[in-house]
MIDOSE-1310 file (N, C-alpha, C; in nm, 2 decimals, decimal comma, always signed):
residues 186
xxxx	+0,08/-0,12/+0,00/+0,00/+0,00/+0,00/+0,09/+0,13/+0,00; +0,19/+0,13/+0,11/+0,27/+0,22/+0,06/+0,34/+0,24/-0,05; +0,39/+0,17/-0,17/+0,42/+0,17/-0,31/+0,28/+0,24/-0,38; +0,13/+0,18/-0,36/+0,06/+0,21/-0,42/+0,02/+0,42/-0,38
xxxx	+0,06/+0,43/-0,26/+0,04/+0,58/-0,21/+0,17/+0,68/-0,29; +0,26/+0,60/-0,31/+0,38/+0,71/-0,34/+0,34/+0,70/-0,52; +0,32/+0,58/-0,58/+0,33/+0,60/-0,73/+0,15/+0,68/-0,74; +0,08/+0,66/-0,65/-0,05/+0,75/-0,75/-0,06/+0,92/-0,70
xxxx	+0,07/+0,94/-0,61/+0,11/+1,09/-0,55/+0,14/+1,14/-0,74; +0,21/+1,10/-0,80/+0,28/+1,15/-0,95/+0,18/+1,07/-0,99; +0,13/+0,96/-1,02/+0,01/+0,98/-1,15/-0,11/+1,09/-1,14; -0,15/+1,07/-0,98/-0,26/+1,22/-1,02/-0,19/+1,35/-1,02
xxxx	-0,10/+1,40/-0,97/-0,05/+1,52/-1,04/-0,03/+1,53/-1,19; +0,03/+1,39/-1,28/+0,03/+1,40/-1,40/-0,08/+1,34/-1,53; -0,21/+1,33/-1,46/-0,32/+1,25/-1,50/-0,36/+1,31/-1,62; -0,35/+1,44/-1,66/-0,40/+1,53/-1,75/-0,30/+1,49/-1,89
xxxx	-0,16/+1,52/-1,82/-0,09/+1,50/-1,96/-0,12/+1,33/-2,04; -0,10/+1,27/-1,90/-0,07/+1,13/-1,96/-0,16/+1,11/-2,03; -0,32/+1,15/-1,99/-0,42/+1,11/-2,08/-0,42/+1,16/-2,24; -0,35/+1,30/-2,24/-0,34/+1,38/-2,34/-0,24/+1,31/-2,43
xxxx	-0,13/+1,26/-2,37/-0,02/+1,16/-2,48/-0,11/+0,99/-2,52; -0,14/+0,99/-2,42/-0,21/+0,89/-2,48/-0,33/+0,85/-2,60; -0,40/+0,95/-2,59/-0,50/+0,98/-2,65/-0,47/+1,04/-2,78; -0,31/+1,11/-2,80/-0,30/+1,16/-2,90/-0,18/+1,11/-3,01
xxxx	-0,11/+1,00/-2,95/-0,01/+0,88/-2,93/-0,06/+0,84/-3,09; -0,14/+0,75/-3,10/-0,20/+0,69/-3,27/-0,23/+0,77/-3,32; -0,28/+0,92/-3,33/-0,28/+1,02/-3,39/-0,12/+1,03/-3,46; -0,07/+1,06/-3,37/+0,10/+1,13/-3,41/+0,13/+1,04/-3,52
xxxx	+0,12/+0,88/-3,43/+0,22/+0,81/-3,54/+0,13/+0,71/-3,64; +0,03/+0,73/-3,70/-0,10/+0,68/-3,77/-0,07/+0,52/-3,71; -0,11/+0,51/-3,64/-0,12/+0,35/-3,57/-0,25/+0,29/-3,57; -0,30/+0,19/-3,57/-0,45/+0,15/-3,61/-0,41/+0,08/-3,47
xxxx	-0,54/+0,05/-3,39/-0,53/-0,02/-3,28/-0,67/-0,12/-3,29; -0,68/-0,22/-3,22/-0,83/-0,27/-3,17/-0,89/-0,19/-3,08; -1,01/-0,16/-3,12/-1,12/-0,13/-3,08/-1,13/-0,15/-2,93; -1,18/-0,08/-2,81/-1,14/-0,09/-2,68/-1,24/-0,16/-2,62
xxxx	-1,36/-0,23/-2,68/-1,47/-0,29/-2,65/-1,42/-0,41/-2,74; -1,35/-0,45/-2,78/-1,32/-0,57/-2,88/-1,27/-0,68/-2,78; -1,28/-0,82/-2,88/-1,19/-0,94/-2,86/-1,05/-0,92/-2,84; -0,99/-0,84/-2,96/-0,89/-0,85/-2,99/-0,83/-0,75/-2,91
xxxx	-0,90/-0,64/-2,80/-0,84/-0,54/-2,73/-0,87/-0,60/-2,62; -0,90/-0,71/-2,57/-0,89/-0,76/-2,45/-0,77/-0,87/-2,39; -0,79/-0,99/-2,56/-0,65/-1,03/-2,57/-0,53/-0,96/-2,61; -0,54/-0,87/-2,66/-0,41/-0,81/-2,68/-0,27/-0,81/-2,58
xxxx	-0,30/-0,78/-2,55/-0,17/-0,83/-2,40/-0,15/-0,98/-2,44; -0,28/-1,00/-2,37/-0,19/-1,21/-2,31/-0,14/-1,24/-2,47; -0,22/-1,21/-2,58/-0,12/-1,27/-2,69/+0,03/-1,20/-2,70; -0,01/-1,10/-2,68/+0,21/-1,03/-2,72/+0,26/-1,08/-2,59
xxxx	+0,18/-1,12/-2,49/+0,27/-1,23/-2,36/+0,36/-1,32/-2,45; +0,24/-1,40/-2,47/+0,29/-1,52/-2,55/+0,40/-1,49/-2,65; +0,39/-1,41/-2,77/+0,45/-1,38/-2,91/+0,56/-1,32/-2,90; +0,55/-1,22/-2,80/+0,68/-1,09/-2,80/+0,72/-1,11/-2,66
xxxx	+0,67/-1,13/-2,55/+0,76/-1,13/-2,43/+0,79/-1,25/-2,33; +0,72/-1,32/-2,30/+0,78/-1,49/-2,26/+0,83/-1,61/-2,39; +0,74/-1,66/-2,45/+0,74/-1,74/-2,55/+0,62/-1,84/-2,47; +0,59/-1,91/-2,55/+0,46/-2,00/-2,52/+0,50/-2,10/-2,42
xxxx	+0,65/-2,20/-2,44/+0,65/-2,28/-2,30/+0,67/-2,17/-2,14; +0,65/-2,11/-2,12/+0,71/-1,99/-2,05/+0,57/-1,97/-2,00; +0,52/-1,90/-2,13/+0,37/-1,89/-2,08/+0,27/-2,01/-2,01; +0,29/-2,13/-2,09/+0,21/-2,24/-2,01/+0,27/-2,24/-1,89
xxxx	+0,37/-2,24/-1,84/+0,45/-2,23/-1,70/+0,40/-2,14/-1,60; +0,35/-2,03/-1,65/+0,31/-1,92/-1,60/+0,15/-1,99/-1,59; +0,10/-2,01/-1,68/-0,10/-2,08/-1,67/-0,07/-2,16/-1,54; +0,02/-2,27/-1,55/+0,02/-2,38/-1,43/+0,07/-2,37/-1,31
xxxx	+0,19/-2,24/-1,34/+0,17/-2,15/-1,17/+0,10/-2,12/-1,11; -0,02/-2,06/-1,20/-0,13/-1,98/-1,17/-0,24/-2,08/-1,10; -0,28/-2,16/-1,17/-0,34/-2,29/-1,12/-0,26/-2,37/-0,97; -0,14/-2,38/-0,99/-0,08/-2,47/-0,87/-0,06/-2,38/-0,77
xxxx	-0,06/-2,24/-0,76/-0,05/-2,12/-0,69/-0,16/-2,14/-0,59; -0,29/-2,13/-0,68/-0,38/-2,11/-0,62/-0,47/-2,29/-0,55; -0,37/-2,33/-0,56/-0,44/-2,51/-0,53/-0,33/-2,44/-0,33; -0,25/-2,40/-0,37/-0,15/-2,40/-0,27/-0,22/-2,35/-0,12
xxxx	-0,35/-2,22/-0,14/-0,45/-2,15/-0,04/-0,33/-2,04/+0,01; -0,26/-2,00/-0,11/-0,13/-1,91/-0,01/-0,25/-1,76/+0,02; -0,19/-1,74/+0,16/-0,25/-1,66/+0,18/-0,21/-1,48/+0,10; -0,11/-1,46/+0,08/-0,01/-1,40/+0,01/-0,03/-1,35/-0,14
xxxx	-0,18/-1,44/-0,23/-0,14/-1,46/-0,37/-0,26/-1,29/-0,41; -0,34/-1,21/-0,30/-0,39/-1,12/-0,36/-0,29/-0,98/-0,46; -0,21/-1,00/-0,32/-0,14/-0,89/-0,42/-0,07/-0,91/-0,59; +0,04/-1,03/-0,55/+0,05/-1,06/-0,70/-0,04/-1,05/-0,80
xxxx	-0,13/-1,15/-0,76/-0,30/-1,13/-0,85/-0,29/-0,96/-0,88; -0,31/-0,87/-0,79/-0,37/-0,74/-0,82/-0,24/-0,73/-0,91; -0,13/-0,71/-0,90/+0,01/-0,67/-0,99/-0,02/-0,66/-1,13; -0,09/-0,78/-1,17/-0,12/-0,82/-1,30/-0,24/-0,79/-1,34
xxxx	-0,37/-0,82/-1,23/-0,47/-0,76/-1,31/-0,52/-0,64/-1,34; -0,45/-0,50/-1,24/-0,47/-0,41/-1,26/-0,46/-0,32/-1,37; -0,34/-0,36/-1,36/-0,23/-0,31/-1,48/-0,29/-0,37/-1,65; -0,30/-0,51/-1,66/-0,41/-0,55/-1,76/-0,52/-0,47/-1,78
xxxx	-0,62/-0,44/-1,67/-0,73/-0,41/-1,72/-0,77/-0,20/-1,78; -0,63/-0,23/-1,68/-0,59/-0,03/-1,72/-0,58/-0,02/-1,86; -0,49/-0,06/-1,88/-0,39/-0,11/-2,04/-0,52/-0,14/-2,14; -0,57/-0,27/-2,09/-0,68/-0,30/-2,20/-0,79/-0,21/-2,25
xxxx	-0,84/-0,10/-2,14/-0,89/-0,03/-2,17/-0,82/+0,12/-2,23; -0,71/+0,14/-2,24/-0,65/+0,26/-2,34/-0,71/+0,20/-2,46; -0,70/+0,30/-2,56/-0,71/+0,24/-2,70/-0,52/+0,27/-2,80; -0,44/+0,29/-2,68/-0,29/+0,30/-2,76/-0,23/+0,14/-2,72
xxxx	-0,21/+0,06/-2,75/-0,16/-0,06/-2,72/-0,01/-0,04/-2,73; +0,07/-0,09/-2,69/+0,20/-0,12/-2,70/+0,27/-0,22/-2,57; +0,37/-0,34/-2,61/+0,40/-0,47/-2,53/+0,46/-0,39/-2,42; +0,51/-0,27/-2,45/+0,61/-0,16/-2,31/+0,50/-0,14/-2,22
xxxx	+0,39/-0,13/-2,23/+0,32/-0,10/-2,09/+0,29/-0,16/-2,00; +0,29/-0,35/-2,03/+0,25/-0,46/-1,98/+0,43/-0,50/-1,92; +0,55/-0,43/-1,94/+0,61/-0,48/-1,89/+0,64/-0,55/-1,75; +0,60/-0,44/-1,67/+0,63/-0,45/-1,51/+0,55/-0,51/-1,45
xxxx	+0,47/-0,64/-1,52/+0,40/-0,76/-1,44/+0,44/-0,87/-1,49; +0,53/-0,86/-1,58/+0,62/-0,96/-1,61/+0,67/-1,01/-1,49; +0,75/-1,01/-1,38/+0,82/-0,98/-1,24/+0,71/-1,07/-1,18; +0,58/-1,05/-1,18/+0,46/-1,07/-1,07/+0,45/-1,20/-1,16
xxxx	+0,42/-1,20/-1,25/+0,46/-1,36/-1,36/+0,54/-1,44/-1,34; +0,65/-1,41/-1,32/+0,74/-1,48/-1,29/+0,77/-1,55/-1,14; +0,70/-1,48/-1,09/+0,69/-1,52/-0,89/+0,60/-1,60/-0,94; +0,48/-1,59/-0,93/+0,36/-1,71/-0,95/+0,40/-1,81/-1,02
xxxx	+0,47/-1,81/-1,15/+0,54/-1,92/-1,18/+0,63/-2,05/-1,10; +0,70/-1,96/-1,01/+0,78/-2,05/-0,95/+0,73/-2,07/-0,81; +0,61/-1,96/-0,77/+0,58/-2,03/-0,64/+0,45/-2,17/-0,68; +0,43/-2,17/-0,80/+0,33/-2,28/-0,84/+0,43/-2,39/-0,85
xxxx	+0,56/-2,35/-0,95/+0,60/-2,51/-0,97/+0,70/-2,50/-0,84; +0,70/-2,44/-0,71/+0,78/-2,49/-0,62/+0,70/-2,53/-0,51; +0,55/-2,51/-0,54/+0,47/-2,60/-0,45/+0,41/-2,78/-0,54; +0,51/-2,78/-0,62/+0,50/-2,94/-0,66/+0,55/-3,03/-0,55
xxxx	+0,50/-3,12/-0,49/+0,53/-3,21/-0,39/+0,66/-3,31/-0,42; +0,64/-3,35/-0,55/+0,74/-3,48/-0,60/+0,86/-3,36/-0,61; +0,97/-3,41/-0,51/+1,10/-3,35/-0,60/+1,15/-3,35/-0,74; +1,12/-3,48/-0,76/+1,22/-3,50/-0,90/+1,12/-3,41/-1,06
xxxx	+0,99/-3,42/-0,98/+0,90/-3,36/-1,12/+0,93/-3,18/-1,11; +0,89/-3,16/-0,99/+0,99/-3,01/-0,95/+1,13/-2,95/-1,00; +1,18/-3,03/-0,97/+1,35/-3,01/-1,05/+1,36/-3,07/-1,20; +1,28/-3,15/-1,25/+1,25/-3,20/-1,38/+1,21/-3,05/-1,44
xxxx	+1,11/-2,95/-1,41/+1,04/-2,88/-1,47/+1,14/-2,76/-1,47; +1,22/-2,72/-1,33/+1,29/-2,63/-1,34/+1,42/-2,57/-1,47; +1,44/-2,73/-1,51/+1,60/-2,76/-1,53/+1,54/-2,71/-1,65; +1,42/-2,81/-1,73/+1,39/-2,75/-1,82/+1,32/-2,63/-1,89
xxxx	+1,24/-2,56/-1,82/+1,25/-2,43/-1,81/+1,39/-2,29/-1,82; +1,47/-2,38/-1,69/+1,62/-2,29/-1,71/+1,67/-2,35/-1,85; +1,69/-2,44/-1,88/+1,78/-2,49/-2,02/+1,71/-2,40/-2,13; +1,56/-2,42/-2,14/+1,51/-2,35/-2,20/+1,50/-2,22/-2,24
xxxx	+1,48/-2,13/-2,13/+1,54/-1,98/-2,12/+1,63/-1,94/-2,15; +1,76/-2,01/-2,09/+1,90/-1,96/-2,13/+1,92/-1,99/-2,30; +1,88/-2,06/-2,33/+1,88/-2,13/-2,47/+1,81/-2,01/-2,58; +1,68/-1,96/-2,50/+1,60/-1,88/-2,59/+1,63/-1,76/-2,60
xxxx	+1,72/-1,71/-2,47/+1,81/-1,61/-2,48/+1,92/-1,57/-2,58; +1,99/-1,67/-2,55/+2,06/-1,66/-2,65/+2,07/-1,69/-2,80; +1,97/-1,73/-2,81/+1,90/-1,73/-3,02/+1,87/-1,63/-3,02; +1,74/-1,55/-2,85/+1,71/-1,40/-2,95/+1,84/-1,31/-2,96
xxxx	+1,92/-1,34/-2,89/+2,06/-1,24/-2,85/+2,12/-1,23/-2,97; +2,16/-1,35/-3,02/+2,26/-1,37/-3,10/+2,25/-1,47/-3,23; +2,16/-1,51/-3,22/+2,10/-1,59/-3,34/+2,19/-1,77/-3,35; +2,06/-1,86/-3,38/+2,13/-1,98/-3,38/+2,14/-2,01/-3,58
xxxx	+2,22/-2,05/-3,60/+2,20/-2,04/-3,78/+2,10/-2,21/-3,80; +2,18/-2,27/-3,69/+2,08/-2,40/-3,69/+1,92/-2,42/-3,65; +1,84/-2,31/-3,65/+1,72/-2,33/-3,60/+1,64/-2,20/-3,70; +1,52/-2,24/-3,73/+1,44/-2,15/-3,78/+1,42/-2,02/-3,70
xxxx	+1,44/-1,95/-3,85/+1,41/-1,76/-3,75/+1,21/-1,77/-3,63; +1,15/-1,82/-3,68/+1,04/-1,86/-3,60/+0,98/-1,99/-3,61; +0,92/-2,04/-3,52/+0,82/-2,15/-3,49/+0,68/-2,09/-3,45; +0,58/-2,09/-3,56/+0,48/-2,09/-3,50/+0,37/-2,18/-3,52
xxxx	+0,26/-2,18/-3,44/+0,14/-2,28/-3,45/-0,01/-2,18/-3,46; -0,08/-2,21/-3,48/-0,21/-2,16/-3,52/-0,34/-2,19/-3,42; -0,35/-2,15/-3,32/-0,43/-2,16/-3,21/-0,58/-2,08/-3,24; -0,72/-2,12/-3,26/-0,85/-2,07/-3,30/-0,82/-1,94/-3,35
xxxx	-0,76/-1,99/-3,46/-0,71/-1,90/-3,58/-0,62/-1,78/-3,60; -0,57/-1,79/-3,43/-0,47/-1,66/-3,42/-0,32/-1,76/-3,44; -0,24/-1,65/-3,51/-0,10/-1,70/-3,45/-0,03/-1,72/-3,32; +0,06/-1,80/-3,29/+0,12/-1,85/-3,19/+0,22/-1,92/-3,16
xxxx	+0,37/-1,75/-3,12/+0,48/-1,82/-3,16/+0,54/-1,90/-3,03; +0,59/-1,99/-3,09/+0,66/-2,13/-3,02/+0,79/-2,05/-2,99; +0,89/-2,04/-3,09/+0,99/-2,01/-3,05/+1,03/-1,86/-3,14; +1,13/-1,80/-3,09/+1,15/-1,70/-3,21/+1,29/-1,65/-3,12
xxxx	+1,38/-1,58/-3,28/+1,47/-1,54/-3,24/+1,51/-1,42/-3,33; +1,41/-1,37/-3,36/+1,42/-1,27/-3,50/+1,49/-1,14/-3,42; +1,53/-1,09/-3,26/+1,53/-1,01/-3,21/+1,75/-1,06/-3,26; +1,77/-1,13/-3,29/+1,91/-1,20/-3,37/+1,93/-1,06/-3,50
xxxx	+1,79/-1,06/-3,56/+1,88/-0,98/-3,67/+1,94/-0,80/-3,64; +1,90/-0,76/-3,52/+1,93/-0,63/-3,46/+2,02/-0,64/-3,37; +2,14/-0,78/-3,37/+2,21/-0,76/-3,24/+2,32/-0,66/-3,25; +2,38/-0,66/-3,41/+2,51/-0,61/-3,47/+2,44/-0,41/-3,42
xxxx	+2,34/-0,38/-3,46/+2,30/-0,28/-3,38/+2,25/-0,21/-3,24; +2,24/-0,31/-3,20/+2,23/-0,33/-3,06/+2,38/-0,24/-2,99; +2,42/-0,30/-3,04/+2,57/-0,24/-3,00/+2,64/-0,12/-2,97; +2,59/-0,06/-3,09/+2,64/+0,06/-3,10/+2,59/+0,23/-3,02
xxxx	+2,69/+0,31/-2,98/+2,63/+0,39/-2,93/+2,53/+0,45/-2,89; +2,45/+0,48/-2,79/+2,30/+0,52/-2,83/+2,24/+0,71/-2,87; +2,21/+0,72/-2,88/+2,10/+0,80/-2,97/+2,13/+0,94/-2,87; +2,17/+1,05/-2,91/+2,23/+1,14/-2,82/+2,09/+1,28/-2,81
xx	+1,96/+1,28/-2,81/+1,86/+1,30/-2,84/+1,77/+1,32/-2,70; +1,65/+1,44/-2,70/+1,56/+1,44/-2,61/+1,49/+1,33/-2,63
């Protein structure tokens, strides 16, 4: 509560502009968005979860945290819960989308992940899931980082007709610029 008292001291002092960049944000740079009463402006997050910021085994990880989290009765799991749903349903209702706003419940994702698969009783299926998960991560890291030449630039699958990428490493073809000095600019 005290985090929640110091960050909404600077959003209501700044409530006016932010609404005004926001509101005028797809204006500036002709951006089409979903509709804010839509399907597609509801899932929009959880899909760029999936596509652009965990990857889909990541994501299921995070579903069956969510589920084993709450089998667990922790007394503890409102706030996380609020972390994410807040912030979701804020987001979902702008009509400027972008994967940068949904970042910082990423963090709250990743706790419920591991307090779900660390309330698995069987050791060995516990540390089974971890290893692979960590192999997995570090692995996925470094394709997006740096590109593997042996693996396709994407994997994806076709879930009730939306795309759904498996693996991806296309963030490989910007690493050579990644590099370089940054941008000396307001």
């Amino acid at each position: 509560s005290i985090a929640v008292i110091i960050a909404a001291s600077w959003y209501w002092s700044n409530l006016a502009s932010l609404v005004r960049i926001l509101l005028r944000i797809p204006q500036d740079y002709n951006e089409s968005h979903p509709d804010v009463m839509s399907f597609d402006s509801l899932f929009y997050y959880l899909s760029a979860m999936v596509n652009l910021q965990v990857s889909l085994l990541l994501f299921l990880a995070f579903i069956g945290g969510i589920w084993l989290y709450l089998r667990t009765k922790a007394r503890d799991c409102t706030f996380l819960f609020l972390w994410i749903v807040i912030p979701y349903m804020v987001f979902t209702l702008i009509s400027y989308k972008s994967v940068r706003h949904t970042m910082p419940y990423l963090p709250a994702a990743a706790v419920i992940s591991a307090a779900g698969i660390c309330s698995i009783q069987a050791r060995a299926i516990r540390r089974g899931i971890i290893a692979l998960l960590a192999i997995f991560s570090v692995f996925q890291s470094y394709c997006y980082s740096f590109g593997a030449g042996f693996m396709p630039e994407t994997v994806s699958l076709s879930i009730f007709r939306r795309p759904v990428t498996v693996f991806n490493q296309k963030g490989s073809e910007n690493a050579i610029e990644q590099h370089r000095a940054p941008l000396r600019q307001d």
